[in-house]
CHARMM internal coordinates of N, CA and C (Angstrom, degrees):
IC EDIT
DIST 1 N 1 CA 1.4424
DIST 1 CA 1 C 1.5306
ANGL 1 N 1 CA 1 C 110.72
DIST 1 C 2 N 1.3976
ANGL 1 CA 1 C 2 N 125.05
DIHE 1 N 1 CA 1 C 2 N -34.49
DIST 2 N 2 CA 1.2922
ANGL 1 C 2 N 2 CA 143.02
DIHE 1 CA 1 C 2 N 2 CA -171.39
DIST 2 CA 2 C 1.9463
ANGL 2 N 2 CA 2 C 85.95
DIHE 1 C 2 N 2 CA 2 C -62.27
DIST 2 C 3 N 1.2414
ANGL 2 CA 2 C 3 N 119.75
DIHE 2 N 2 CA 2 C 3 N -79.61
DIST 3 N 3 CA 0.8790
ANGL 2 C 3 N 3 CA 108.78
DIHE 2 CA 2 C 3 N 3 CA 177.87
DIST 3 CA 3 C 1.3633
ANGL 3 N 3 CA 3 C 149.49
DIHE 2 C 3 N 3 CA 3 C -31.38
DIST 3 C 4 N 1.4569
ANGL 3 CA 3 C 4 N 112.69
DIHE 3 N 3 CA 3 C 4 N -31.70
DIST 4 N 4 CA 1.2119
ANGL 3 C 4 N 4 CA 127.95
DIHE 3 CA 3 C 4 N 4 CA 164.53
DIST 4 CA 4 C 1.7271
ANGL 4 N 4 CA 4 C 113.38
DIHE 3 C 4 N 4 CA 4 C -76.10
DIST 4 C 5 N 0.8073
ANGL 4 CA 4 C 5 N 125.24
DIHE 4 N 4 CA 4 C 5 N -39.43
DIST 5 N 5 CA 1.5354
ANGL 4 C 5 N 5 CA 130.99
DIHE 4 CA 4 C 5 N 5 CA 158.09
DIST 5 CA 5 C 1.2067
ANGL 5 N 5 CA 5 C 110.38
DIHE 4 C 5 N 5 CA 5 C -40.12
DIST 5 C 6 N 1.6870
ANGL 5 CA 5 C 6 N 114.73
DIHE 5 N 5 CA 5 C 6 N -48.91
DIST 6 N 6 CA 1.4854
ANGL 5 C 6 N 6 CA 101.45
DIHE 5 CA 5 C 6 N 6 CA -154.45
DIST 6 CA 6 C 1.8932
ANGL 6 N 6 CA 6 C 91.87
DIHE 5 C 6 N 6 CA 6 C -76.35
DIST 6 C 7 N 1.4487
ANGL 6 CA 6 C 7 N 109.02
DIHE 6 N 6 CA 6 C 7 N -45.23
DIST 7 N 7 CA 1.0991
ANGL 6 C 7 N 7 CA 107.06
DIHE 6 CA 6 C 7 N 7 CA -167.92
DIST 7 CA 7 C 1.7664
ANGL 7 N 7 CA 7 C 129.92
DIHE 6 C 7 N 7 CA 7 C -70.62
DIST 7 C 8 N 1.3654
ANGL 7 CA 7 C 8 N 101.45
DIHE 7 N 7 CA 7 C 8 N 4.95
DIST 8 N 8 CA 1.3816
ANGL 7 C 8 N 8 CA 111.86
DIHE 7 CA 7 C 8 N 8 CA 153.55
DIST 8 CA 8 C 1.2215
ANGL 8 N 8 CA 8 C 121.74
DIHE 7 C 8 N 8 CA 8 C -96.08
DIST 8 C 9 N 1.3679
ANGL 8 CA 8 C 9 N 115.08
DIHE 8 N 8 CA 8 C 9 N -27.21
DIST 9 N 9 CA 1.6512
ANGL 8 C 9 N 9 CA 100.63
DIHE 8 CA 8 C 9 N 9 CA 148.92
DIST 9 CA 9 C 0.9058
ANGL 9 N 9 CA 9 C 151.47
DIHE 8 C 9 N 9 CA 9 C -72.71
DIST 9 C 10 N 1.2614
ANGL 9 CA 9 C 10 N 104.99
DIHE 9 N 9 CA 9 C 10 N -20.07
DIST 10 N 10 CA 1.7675
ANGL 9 C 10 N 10 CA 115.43
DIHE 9 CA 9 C 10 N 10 CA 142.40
DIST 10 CA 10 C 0.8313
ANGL 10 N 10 CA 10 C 126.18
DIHE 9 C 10 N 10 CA 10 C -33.37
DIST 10 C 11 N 1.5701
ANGL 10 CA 10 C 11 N 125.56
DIHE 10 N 10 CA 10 C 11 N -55.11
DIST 11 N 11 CA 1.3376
ANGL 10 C 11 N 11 CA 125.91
DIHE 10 CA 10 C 11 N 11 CA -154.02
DIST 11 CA 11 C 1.5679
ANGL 11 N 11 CA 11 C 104.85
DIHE 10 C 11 N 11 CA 11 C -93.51
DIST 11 C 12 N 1.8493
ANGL 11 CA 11 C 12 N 105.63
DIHE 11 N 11 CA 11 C 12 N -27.66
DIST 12 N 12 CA 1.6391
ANGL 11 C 12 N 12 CA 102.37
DIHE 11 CA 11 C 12 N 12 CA -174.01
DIST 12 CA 12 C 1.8374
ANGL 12 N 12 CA 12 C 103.21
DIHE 11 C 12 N 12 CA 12 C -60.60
DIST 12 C 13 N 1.5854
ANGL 12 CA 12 C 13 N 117.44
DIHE 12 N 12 CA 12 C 13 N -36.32
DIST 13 N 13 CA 1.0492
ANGL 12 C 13 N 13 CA 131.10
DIHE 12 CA 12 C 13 N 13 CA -179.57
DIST 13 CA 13 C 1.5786
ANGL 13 N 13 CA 13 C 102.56
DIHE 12 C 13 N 13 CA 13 C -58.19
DIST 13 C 14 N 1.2636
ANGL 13 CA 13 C 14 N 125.50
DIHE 13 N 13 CA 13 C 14 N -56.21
DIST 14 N 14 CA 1.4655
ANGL 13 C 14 N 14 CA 115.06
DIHE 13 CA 13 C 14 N 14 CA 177.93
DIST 14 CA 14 C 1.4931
ANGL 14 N 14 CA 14 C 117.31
DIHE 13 C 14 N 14 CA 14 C -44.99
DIST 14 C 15 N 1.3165
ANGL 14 CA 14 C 15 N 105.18
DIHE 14 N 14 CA 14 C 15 N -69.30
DIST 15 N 15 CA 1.2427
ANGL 14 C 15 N 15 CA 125.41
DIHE 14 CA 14 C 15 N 15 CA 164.91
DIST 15 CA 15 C 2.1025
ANGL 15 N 15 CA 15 C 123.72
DIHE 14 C 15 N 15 CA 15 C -34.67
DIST 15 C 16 N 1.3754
ANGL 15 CA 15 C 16 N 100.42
DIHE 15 N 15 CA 15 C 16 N -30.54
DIST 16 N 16 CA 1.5370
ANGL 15 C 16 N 16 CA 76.43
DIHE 15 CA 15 C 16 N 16 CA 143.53
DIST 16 CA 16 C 0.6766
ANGL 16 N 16 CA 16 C 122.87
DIHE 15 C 16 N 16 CA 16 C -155.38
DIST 16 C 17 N 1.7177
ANGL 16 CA 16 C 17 N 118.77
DIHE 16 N 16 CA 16 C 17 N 48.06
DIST 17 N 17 CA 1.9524
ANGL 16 C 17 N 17 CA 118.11
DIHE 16 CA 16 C 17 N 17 CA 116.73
DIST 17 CA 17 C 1.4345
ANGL 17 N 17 CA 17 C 104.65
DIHE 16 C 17 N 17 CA 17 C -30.74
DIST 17 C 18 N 1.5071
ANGL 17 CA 17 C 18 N 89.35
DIHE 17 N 17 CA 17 C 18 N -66.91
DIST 18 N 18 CA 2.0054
ANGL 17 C 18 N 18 CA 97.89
DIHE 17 CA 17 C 18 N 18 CA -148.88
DIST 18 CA 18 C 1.8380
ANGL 18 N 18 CA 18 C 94.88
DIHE 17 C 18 N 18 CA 18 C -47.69
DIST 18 C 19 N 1.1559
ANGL 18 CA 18 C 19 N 128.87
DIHE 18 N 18 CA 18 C 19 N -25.99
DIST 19 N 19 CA 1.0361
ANGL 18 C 19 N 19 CA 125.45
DIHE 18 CA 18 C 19 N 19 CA -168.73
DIST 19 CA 19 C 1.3298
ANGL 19 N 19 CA 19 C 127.58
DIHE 18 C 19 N 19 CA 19 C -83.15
DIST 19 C 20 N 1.4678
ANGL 19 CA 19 C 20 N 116.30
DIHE 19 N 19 CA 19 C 20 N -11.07
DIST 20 N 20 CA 1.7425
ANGL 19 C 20 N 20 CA 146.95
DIHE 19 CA 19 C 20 N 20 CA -166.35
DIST 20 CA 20 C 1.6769
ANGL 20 N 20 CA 20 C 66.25
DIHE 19 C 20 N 20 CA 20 C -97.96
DIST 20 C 21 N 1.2668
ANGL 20 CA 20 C 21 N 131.81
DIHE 20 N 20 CA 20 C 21 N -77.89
DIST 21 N 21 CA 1.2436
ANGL 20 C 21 N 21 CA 110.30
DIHE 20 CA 20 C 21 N 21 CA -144.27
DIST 21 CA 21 C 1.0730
ANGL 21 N 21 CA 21 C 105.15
DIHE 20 C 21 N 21 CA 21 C -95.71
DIST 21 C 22 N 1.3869
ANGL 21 CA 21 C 22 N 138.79
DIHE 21 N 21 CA 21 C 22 N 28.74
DIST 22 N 22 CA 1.6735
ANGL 21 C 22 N 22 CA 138.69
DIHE 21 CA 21 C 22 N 22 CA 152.02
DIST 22 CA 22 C 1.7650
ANGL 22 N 22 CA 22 C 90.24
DIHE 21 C 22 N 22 CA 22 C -66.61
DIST 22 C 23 N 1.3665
ANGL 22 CA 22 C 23 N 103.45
DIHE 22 N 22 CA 22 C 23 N -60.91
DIST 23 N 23 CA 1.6675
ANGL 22 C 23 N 23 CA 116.76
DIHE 22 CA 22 C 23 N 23 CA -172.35
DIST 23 CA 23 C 1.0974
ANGL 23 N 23 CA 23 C 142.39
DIHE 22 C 23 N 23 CA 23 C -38.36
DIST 23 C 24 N 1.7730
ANGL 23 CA 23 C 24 N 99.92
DIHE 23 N 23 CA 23 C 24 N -47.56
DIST 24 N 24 CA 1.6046
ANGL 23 C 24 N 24 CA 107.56
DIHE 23 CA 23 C 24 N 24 CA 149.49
DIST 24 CA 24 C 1.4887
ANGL 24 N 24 CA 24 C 120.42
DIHE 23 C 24 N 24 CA 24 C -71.80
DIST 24 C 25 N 0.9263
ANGL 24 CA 24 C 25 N 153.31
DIHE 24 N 24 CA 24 C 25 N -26.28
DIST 25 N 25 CA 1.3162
ANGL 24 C 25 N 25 CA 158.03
DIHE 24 CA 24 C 25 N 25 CA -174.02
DIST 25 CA 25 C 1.4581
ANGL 25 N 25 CA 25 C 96.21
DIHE 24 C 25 N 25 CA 25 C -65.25
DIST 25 C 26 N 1.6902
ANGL 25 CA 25 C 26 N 106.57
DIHE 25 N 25 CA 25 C 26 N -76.08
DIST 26 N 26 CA 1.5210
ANGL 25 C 26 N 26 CA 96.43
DIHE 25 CA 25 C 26 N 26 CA -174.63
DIST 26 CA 26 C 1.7188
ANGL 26 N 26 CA 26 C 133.10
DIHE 25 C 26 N 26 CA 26 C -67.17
DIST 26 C 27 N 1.5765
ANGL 26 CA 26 C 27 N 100.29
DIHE 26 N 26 CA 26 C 27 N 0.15
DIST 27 N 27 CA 1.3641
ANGL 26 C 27 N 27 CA 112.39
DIHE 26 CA 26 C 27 N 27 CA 160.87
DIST 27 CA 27 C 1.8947
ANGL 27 N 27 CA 27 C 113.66
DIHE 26 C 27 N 27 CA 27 C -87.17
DIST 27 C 28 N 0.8752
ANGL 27 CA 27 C 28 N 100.61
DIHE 27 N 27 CA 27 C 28 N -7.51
DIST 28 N 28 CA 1.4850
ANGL 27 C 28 N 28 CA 110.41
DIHE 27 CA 27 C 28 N 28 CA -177.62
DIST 28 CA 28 C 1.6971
ANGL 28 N 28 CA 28 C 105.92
DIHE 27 C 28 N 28 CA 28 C -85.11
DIST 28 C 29 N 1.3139
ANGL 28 CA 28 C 29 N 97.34
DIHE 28 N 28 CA 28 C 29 N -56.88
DIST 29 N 29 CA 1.8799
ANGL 28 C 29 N 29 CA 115.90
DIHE 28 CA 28 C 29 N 29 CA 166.58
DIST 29 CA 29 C 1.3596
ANGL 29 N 29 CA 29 C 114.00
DIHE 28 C 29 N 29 CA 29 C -26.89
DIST 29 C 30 N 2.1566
ANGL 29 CA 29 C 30 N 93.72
DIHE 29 N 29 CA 29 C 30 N -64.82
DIST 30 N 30 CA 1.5819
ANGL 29 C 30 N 30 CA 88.44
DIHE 29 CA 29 C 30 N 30 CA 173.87
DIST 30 CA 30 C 1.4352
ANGL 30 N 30 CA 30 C 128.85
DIHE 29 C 30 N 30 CA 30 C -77.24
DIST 30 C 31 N 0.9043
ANGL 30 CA 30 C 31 N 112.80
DIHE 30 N 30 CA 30 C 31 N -31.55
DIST 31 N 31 CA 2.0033
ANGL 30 C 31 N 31 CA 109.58
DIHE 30 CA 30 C 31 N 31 CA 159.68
DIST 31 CA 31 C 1.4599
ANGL 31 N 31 CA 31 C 105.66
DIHE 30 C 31 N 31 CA 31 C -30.48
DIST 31 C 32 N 1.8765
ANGL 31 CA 31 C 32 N 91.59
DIHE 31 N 31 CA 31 C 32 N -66.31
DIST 32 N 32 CA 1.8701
ANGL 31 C 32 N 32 CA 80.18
DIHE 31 CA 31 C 32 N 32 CA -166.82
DIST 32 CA 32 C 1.9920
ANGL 32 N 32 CA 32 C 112.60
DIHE 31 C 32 N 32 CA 32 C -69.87
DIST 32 C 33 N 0.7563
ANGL 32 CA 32 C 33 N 82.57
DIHE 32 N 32 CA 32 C 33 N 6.58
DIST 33 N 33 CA 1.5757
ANGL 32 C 33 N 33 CA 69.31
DIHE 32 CA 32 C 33 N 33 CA -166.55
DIST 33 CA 33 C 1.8282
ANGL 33 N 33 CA 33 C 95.57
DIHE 32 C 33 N 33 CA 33 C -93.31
DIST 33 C 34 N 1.7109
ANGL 33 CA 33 C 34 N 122.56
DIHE 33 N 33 CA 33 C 34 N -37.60
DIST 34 N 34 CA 1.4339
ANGL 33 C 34 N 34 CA 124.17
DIHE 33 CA 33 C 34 N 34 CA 170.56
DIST 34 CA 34 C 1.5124
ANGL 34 N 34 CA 34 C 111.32
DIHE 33 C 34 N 34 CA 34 C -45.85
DIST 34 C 35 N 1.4958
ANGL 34 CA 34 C 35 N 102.49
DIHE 34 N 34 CA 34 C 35 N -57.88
DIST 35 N 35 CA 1.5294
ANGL 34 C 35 N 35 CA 118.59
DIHE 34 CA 34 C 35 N 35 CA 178.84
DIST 35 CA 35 C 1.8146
ANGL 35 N 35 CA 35 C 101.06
DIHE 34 C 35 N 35 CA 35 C -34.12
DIST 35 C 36 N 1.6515
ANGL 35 CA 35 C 36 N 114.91
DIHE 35 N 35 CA 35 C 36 N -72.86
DIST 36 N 36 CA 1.3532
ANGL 35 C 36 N 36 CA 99.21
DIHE 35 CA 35 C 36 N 36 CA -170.76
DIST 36 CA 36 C 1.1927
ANGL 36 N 36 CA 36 C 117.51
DIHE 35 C 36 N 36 CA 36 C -82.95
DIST 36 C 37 N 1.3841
ANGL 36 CA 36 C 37 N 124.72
DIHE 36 N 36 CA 36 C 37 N -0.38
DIST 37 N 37 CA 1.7342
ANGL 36 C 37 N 37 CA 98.99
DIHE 36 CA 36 C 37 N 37 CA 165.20
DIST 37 CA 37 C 1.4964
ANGL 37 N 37 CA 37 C 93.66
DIHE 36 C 37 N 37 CA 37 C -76.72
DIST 37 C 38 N 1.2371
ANGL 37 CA 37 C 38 N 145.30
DIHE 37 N 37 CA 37 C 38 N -67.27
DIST 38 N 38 CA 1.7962
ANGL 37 C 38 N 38 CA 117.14
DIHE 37 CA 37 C 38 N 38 CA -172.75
DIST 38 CA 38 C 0.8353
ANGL 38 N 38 CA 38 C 129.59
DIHE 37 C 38 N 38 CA 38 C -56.61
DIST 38 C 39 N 1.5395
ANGL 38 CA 38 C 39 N 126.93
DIHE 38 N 38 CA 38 C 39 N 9.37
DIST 39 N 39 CA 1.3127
ANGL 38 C 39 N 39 CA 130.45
DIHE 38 CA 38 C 39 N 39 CA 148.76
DIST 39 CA 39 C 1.3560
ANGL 39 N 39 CA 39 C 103.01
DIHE 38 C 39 N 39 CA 39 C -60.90
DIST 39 C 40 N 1.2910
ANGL 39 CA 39 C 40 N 123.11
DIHE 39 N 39 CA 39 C 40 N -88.63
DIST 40 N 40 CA 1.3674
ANGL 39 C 40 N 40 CA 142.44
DIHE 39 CA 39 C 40 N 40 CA 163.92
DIST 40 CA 40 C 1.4023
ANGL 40 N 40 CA 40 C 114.99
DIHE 39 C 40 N 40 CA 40 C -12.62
DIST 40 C 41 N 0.9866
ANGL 40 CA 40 C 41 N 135.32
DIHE 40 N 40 CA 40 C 41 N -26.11
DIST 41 N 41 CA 1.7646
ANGL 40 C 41 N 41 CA 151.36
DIHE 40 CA 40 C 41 N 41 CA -158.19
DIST 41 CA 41 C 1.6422
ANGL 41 N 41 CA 41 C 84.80
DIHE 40 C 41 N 41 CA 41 C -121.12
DIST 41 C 42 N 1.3160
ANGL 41 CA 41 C 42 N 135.89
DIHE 41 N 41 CA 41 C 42 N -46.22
DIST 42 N 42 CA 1.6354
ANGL 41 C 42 N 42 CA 128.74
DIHE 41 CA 41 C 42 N 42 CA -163.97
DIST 42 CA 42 C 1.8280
ANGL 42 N 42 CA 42 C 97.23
DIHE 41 C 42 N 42 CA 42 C -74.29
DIST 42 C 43 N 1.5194
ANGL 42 CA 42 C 43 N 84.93
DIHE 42 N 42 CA 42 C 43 N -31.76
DIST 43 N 43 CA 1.9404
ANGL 42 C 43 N 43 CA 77.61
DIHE 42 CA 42 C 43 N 43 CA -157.32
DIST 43 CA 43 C 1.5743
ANGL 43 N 43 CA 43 C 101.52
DIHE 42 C 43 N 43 CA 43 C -99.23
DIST 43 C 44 N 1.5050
ANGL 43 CA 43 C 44 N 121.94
DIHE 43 N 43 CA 43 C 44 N 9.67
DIST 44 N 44 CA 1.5941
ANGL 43 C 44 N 44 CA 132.44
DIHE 43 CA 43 C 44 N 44 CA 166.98
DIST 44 CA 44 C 1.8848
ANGL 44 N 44 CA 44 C 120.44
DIHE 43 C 44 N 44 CA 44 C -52.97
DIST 44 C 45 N 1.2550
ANGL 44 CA 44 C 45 N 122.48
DIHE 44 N 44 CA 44 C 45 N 100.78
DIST 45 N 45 CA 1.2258
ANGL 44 C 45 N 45 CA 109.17
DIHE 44 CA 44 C 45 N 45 CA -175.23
DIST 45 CA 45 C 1.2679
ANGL 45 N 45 CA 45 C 129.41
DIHE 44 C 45 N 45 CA 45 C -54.18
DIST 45 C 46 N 1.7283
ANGL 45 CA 45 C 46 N 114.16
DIHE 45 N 45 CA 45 C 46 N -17.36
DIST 46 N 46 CA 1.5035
ANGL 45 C 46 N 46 CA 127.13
DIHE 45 CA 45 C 46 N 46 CA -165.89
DIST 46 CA 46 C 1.5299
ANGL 46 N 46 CA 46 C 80.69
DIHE 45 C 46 N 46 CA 46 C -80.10
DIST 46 C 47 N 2.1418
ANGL 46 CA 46 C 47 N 138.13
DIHE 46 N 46 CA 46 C 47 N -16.84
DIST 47 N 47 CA 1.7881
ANGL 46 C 47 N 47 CA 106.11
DIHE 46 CA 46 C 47 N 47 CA -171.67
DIST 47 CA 47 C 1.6992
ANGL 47 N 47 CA 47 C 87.82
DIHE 46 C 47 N 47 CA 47 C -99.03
DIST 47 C 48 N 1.6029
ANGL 47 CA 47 C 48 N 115.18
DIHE 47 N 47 CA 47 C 48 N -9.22
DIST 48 N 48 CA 1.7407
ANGL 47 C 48 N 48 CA 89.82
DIHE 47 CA 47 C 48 N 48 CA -175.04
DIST 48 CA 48 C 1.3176
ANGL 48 N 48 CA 48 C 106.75
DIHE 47 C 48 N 48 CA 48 C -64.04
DIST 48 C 49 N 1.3521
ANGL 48 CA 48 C 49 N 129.95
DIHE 48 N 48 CA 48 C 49 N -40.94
DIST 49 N 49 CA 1.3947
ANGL 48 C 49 N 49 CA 152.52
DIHE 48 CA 48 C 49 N 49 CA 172.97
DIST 49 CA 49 C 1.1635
ANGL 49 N 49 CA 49 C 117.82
DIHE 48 C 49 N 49 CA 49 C -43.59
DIST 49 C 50 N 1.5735
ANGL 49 CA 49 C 50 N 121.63
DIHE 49 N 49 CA 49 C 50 N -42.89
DIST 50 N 50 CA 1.4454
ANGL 49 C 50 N 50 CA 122.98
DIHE 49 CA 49 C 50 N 50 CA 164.17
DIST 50 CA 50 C 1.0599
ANGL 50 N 50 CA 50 C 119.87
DIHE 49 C 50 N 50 CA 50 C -73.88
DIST 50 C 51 N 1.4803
ANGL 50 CA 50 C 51 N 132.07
DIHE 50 N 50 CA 50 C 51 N -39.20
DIST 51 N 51 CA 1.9407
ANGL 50 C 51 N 51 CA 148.94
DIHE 50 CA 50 C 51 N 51 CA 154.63
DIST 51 CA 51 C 1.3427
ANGL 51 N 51 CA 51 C 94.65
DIHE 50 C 51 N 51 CA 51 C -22.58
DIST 51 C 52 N 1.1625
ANGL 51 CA 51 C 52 N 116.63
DIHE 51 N 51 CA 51 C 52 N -78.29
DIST 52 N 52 CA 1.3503
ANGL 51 C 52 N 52 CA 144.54
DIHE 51 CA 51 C 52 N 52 CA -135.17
DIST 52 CA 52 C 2.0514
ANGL 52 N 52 CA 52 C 95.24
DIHE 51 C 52 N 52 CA 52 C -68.62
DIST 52 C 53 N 1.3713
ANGL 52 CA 52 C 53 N 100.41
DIHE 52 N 52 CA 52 C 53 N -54.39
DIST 53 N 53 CA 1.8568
ANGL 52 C 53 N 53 CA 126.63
DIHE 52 CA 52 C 53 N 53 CA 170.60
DIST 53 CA 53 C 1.4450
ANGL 53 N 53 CA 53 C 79.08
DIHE 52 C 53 N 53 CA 53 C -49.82
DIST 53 C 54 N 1.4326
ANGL 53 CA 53 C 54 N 145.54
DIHE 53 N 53 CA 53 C 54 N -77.70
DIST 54 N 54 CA 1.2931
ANGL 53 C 54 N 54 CA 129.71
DIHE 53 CA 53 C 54 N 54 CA -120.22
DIST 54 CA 54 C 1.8526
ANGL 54 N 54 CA 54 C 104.94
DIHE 53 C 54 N 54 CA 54 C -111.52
DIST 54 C 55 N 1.0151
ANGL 54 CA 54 C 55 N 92.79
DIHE 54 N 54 CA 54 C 55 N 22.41
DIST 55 N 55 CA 1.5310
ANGL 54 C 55 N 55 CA 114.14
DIHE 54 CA 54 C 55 N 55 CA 178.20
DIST 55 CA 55 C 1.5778
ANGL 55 N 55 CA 55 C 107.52
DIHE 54 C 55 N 55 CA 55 C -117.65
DIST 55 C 56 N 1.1861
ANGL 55 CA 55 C 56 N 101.31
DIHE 55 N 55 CA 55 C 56 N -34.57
DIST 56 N 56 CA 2.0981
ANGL 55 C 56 N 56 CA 106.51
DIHE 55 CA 55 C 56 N 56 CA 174.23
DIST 56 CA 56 C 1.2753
ANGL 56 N 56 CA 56 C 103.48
DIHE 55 C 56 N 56 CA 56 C -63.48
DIST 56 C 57 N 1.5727
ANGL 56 CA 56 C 57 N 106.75
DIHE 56 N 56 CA 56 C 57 N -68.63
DIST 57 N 57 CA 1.5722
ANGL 56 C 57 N 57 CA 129.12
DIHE 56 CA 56 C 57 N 57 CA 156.72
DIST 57 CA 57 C 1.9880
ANGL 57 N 57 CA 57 C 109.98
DIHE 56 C 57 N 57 CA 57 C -4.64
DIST 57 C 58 N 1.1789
ANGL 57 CA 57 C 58 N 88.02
DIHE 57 N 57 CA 57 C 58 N -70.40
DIST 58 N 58 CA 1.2399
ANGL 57 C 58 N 58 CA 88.59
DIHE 57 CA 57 C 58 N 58 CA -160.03
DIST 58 CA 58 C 1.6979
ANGL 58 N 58 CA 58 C 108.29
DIHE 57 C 58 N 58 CA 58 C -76.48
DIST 58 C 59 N 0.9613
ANGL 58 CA 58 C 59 N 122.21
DIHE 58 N 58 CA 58 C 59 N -2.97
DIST 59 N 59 CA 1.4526
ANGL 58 C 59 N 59 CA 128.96
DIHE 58 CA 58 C 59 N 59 CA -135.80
DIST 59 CA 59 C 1.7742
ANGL 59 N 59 CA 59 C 71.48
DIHE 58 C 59 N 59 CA 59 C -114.31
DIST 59 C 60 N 1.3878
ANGL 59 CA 59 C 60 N 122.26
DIHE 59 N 59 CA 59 C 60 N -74.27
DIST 60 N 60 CA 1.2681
ANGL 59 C 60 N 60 CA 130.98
DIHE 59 CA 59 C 60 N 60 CA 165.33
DIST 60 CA 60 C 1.8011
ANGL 60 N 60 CA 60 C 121.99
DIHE 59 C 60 N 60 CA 60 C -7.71
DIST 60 C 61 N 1.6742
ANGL 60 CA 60 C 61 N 97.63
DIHE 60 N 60 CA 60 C 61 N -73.15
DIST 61 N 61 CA 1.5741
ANGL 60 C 61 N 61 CA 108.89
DIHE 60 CA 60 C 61 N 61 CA -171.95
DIST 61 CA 61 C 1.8548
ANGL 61 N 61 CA 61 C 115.06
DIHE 60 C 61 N 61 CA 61 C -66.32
DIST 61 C 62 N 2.1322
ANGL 61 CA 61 C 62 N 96.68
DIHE 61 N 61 CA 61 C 62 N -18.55
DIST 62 N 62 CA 1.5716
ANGL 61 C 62 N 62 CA 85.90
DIHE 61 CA 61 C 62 N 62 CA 171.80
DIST 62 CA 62 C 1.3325
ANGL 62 N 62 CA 62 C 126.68
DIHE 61 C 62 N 62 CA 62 C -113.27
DIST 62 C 63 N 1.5466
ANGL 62 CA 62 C 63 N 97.76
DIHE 62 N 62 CA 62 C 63 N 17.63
DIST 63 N 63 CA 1.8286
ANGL 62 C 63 N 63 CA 106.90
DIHE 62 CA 62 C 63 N 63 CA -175.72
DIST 63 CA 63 C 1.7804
ANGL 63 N 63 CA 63 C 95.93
DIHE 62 C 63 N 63 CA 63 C -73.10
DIST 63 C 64 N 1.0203
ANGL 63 CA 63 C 64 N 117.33
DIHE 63 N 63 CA 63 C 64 N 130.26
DIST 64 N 64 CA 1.7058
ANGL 63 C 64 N 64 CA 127.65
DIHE 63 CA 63 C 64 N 64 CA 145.33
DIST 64 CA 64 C 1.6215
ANGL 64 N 64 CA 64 C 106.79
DIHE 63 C 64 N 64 CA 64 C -24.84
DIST 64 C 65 N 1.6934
ANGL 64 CA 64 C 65 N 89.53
DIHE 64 N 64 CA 64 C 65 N 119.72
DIST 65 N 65 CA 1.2502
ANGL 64 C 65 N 65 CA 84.39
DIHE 64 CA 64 C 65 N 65 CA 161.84
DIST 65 CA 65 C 1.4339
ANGL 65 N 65 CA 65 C 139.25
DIHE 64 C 65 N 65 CA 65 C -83.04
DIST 65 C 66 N 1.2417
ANGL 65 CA 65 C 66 N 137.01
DIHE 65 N 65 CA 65 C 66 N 122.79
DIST 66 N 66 CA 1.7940
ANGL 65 C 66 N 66 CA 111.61
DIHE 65 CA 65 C 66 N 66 CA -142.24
DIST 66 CA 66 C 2.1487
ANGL 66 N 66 CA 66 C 100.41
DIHE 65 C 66 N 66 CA 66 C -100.38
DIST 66 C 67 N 1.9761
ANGL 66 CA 66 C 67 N 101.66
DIHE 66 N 66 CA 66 C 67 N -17.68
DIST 67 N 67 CA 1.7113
ANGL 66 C 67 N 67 CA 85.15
DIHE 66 CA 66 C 67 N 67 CA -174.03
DIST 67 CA 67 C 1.8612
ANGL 67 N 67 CA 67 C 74.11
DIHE 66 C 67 N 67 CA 67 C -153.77
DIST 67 C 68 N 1.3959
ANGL 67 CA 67 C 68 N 86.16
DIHE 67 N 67 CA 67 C 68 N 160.04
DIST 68 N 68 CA 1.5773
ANGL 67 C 68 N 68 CA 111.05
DIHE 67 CA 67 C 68 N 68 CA 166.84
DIST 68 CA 68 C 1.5185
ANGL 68 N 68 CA 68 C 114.40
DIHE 67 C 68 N 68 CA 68 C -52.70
DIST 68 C 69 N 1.3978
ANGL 68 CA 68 C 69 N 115.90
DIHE 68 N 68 CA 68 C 69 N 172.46
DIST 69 N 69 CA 1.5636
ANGL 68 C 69 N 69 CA 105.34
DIHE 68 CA 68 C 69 N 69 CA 157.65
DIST 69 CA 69 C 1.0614
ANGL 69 N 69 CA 69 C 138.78
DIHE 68 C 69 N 69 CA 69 C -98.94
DIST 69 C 70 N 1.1495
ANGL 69 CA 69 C 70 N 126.37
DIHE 69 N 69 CA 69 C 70 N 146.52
DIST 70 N 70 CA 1.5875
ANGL 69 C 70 N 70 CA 129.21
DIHE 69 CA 69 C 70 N 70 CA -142.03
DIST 70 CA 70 C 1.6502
ANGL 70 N 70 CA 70 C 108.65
DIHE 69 C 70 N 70 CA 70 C -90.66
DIST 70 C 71 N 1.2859
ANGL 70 CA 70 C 71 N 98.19
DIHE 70 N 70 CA 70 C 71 N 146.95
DIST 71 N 71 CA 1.5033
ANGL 70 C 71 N 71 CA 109.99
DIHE 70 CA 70 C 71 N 71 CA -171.64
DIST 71 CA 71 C 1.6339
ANGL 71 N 71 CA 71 C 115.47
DIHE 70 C 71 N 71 CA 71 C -34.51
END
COOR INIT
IC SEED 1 N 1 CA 1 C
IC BUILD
């Protein structure tokens, strides 16, 4: 009986190794898979376009104002 004990603990022990490294893998997946959608999202022309909007934007609200507005 001893034997059979041991050798199911073996296997529960194998069993979750294999499972530590099911875990990292599919945490790895999602890394890589975040990684290229913000790739995909970095190199999107509709965000250079919004950058670009929110850089006028900003460039706008902190320029000196130099005269009132005109009649």
């Amino acid at each position: 009986m001893s034997r059979v004990i041991d050798a199911a603990y073996h296997h529960i022990q194998q069993l979750r190794a294999a499972r530590w490294d099911i875990d990292n893998a599919v945490a790895e997946l999602v890394r890589l898979k975040e990684d290229a959608e913000k790739e995909v999202w970095w190199n999107d022309p509709s965000h250079e376009l919004h950058s670009i909007r929110q850089q006028i934007e900003e460039a706008i609200d902190t320029a000196p104002q130099t005269s009132g507005p005109r009649p």
